[in-house]
Backbone as CSV, one residue per row, in Angstrom:
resi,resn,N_x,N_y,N_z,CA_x,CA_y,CA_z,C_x,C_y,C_z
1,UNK,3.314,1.025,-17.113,2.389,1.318,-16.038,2.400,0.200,-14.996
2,UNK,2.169,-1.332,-15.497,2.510,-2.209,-14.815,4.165,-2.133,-13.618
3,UNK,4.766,-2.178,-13.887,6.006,-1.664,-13.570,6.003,-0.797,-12.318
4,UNK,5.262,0.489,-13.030,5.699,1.432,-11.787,4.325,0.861,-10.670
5,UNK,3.692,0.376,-10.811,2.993,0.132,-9.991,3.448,-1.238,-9.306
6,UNK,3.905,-2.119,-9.587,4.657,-2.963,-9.056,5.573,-2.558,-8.005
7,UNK,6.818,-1.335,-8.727,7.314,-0.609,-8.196,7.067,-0.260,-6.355
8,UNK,5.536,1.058,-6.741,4.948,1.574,-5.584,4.387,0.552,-4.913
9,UNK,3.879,-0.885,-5.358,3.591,-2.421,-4.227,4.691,-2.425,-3.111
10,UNK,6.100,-2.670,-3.549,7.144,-3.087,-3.439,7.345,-2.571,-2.020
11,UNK,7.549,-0.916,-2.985,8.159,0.028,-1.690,7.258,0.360,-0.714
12,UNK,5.792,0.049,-0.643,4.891,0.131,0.390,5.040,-1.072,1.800
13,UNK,5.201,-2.033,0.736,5.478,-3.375,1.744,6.934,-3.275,2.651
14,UNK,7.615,-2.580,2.250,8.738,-1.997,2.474,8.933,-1.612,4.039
15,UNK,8.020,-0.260,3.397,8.043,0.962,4.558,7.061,0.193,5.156
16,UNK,6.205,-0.477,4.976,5.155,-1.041,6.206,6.308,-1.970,6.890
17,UNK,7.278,-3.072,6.433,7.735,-3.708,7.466,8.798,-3.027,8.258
18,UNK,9.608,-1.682,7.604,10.021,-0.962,8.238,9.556,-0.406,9.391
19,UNK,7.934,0.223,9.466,7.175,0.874,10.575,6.732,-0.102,11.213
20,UNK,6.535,-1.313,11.156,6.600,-2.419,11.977,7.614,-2.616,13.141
21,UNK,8.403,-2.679,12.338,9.536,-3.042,12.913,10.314,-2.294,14.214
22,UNK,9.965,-0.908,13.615,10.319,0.205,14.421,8.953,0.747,15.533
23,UNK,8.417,0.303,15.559,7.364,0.562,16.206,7.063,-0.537,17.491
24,UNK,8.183,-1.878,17.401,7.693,-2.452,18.085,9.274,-2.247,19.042
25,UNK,10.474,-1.470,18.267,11.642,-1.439,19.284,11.880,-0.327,19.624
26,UNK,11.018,0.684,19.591,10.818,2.193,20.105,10.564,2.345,21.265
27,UNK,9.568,1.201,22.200,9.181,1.282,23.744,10.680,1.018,24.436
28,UNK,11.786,0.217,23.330,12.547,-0.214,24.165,13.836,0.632,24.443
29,UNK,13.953,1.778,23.013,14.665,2.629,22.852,14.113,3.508,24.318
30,UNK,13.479,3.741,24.537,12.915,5.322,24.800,13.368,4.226,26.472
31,UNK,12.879,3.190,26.995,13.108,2.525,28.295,15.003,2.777,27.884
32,UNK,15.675,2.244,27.578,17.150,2.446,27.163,17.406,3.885,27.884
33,UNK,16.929,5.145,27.441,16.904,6.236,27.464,17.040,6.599,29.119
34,UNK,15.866,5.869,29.988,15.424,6.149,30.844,16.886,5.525,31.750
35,UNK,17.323,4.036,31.483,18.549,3.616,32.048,19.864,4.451,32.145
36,UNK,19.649,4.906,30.701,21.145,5.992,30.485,21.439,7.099,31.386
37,UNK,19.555,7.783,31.234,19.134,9.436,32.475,19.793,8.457,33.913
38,UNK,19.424,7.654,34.233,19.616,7.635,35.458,21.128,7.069,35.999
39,UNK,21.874,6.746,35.340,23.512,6.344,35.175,23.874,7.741,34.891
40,UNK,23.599,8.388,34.314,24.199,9.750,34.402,23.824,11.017,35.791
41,UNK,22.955,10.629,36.423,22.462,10.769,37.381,23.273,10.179,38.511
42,UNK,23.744,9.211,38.121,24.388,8.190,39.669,23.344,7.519,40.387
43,UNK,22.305,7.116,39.769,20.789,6.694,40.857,20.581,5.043,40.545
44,UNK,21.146,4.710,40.951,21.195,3.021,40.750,20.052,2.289,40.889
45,UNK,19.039,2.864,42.204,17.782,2.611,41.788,16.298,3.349,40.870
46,UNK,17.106,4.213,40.322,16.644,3.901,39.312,16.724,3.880,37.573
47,UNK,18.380,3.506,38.045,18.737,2.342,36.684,18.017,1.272,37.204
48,UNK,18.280,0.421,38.025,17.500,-0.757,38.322,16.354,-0.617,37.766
49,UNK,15.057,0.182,38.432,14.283,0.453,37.826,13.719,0.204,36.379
50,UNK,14.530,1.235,35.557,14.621,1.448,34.030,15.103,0.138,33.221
51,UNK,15.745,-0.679,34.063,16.378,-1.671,33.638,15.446,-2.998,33.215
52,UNK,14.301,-3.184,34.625,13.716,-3.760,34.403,12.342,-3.400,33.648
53,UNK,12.068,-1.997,33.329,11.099,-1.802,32.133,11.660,-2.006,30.723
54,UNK,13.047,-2.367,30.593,13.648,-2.139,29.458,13.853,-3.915,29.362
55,UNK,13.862,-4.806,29.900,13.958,-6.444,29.773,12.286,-6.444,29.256
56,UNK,11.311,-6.088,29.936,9.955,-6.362,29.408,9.791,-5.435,28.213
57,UNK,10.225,-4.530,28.086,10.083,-3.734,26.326,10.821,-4.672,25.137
58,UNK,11.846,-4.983,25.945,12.855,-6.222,24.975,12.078,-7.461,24.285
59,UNK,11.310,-7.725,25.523,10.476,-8.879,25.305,9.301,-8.804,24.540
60,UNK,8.732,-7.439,23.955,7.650,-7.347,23.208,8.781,-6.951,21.662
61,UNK,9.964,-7.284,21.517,10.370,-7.091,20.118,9.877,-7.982,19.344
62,UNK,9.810,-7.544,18.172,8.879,-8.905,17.169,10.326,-9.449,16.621
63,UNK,10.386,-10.594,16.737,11.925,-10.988,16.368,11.733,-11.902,15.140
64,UNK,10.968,-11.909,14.627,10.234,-12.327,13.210,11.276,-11.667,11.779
65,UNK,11.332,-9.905,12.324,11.408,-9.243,11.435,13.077,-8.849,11.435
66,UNK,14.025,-9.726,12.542,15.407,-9.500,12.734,16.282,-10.468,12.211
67,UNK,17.105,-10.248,11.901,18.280,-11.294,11.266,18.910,-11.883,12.463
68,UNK,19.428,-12.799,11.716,19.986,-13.590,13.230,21.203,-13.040,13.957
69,UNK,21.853,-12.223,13.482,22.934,-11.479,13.974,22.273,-10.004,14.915
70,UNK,21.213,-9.242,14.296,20.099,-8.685,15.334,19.662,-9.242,16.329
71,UNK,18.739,-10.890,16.415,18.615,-11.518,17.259,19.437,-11.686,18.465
72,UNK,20.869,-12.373,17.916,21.673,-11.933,18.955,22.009,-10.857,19.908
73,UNK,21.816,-9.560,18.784,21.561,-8.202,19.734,20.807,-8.142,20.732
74,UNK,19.724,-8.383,20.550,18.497,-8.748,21.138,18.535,-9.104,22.441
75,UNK,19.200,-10.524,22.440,19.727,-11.546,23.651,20.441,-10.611,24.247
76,UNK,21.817,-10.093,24.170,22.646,-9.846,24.499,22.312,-8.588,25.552
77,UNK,21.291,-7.485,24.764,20.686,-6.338,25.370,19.807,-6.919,26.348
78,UNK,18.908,-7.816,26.554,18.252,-8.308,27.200,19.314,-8.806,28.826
79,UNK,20.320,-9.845,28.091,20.946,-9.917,29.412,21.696,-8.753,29.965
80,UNK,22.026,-8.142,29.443,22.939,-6.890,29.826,21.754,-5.979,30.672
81,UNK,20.695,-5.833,30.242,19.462,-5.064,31.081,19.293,-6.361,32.496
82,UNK,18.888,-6.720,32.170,18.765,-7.887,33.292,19.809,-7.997,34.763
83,UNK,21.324,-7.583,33.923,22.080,-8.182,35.011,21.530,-5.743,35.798
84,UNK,21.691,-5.037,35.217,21.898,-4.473,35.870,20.568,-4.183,36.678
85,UNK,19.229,-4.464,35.993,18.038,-4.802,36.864,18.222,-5.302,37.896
86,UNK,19.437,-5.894,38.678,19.539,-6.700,39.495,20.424,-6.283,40.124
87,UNK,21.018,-5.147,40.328,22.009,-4.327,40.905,21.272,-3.175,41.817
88,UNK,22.014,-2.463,42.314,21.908,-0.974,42.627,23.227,-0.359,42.475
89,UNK,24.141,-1.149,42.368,25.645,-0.836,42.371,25.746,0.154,41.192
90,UNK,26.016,1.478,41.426,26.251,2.013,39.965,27.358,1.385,39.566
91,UNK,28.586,1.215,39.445,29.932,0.703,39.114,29.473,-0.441,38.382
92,UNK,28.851,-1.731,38.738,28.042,-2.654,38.423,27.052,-2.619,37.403
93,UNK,26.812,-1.372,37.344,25.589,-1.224,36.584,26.283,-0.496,35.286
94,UNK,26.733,0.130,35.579,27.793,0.972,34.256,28.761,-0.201,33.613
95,UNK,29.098,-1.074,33.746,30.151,-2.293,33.302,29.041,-2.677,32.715
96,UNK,27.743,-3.170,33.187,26.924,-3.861,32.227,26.216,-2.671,30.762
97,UNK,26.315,-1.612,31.261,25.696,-0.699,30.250,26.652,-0.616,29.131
98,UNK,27.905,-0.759,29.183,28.587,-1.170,28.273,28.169,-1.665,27.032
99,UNK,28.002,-3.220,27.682,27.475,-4.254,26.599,25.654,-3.787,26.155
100,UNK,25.516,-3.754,27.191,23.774,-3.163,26.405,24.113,-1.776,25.742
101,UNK,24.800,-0.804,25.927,24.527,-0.121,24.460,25.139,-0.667,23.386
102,UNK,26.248,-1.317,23.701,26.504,-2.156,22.187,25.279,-2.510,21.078
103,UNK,24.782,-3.614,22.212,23.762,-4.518,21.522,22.408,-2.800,21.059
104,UNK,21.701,-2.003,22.186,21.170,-0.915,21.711,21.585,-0.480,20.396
105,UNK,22.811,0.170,19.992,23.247,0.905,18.940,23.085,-0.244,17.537
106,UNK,23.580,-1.383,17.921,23.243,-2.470,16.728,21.549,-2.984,16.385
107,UNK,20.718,-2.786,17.314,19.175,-2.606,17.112,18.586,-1.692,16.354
108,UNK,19.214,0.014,17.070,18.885,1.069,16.300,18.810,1.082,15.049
109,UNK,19.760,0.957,14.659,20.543,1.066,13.070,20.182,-0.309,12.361
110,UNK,19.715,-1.260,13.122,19.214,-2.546,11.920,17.956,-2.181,11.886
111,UNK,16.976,-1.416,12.834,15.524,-1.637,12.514,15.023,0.351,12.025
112,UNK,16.508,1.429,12.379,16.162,2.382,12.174,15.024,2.962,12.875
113,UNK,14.481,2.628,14.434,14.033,2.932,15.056,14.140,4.062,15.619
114,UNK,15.403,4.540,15.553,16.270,5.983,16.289,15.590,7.034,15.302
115,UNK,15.205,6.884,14.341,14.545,8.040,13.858,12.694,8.109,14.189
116,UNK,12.747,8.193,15.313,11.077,8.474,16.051,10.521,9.778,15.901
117,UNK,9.243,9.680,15.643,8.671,11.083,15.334,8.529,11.693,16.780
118,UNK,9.068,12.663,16.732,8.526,13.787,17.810,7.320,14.780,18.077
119,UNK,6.538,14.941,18.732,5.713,15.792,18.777,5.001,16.299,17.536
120,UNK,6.126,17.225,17.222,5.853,18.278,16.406,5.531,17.599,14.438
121,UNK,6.402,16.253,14.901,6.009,15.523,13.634,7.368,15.691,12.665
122,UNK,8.094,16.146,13.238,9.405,15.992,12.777,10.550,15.020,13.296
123,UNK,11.131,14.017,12.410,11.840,13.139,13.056,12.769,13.754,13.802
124,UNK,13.110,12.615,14.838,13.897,13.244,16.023,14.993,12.018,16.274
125,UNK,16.550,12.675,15.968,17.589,11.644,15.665,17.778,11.193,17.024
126,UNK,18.791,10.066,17.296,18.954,9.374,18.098,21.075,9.441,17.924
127,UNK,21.742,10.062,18.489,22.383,10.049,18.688,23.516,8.877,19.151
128,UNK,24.814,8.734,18.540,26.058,7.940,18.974,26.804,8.695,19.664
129,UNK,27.019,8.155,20.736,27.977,9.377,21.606,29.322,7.950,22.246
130,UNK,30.211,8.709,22.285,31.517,7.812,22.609,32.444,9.018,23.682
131,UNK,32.765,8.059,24.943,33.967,8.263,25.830,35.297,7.659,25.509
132,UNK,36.148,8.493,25.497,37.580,7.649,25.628,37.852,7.371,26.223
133,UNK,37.585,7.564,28.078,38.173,7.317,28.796,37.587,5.910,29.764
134,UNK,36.107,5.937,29.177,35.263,4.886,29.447,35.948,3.135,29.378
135,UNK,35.474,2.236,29.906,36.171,1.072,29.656,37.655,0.338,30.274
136,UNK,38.043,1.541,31.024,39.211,1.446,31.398,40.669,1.946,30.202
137,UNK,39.836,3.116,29.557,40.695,3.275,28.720,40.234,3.284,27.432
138,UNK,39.296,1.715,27.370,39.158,1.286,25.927,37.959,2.375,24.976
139,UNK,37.531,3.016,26.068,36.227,4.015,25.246,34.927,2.790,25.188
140,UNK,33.518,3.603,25.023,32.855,2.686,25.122,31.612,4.078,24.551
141,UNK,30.342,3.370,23.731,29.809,4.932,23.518,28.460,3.940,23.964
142,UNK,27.238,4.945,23.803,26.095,5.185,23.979,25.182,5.841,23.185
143,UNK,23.705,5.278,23.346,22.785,6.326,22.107,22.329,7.716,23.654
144,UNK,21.896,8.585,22.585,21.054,9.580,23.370,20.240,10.237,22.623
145,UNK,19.367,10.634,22.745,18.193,11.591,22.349,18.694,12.758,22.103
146,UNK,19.666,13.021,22.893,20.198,14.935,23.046,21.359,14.907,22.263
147,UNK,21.532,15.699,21.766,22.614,16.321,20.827,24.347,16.411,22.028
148,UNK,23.752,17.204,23.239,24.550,17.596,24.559,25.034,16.259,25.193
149,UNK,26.034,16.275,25.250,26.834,14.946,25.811,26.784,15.218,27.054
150,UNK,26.099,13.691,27.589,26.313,13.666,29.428,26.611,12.217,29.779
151,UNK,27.742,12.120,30.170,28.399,11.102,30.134,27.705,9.654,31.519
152,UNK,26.634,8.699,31.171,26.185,7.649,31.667,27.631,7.056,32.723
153,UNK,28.545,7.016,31.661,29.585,5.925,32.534,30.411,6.755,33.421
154,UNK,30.081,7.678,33.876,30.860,8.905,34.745,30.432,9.735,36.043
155,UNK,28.792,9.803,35.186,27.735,10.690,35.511,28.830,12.062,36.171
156,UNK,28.062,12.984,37.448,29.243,14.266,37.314,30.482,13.922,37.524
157,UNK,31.113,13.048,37.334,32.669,13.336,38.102,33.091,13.642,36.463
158,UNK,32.782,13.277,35.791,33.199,13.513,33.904,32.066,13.706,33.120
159,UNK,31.126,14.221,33.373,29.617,14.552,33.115,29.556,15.008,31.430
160,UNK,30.668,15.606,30.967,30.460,16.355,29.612,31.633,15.624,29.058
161,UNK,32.006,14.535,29.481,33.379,13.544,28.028,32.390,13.082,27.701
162,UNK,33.037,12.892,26.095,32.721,12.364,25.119,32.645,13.288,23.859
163,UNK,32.010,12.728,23.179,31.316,13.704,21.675,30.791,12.607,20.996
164,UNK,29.950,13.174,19.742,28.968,12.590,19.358,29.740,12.156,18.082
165,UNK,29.352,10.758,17.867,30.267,9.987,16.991,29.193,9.681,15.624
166,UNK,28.269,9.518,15.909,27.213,9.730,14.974,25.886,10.088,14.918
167,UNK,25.108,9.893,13.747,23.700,10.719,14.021,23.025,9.417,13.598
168,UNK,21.928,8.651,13.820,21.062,7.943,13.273,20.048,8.651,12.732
């Protein structure tokens, strides 16, 4: 009896630092989101925009609860939002979105934030989506909310490359 109740301690403290955790990099996911809509859009101001709600969402991460290789994510997404906060250049702004979904997709998946409840109270995945032609060749992917691929680093001139490389 001792045991399993030890057990159910364990895994409570668990899922509490889990919903912690994810609760404090969800404002930054969903700002992410808003950068991506508008790169797929072609609207530079307002990636700019999104960019700079997404450096101050960055900045309320609790970095307590990240490993130091997350941390780095952290940084990295932060400057990558930053430089394109400071653009209107889409071209400019898509080279930096690069590196910030990097660092994004390595946040997701360390704090499992991409699985956010929706509305209805059913989790709602967070998508890996990858271009090949992105990068100059090298491919480069992105998270999304939508299942439907709309390509950020293209917006319409290649609006539907890609496919979805994974599910979080």
């Amino acid at each position: 009896m001792k045991t399993i109740r030890l057990t159910m301690a364990i895994l409570g403290l668990s899922l509490f630092s889990l919903v912690a955790s994810a609760q404090t990099t969800t404002p930054a996911l969903m700002a992410y989101y808003n950068v991506k809509d508008a790169l797929v859009a072609t609207d530079g101001a307002k990636a700019k925009a999104g960019a700079t709600a997404l450096v101050t969402a960055l900045g309320k991460v609790d970095v307590a609860k990240l490993s130091a290789t997350d941390k780095n994510a952290l940084a990295t997404a932060k400057t990558k939002a930053t430089v394109i906060g400071k653009s209107t250049d889409v071209d400019a702004q898509r080279e930096a979105f690069e590196g910030l979904s990097a660092s994004m997709i390595a946040l997701a998946k360390a704090t499992k934030t991409a699985k956010r409840e929706a509305r209805s109270g059913v989790p709602a995945p967070t998508y890996v989506q990858f271009c090949p032609m992105a990068a100059e060749g090298k491919g480069a992917s992105w998270l999304s909310d939508k299942r439907e691929v709309r390509n950020p680093y293209y917006g319409d001139k290649m609006l539907k490359c890609g496919s979805v490389k994974e599910e979080i």
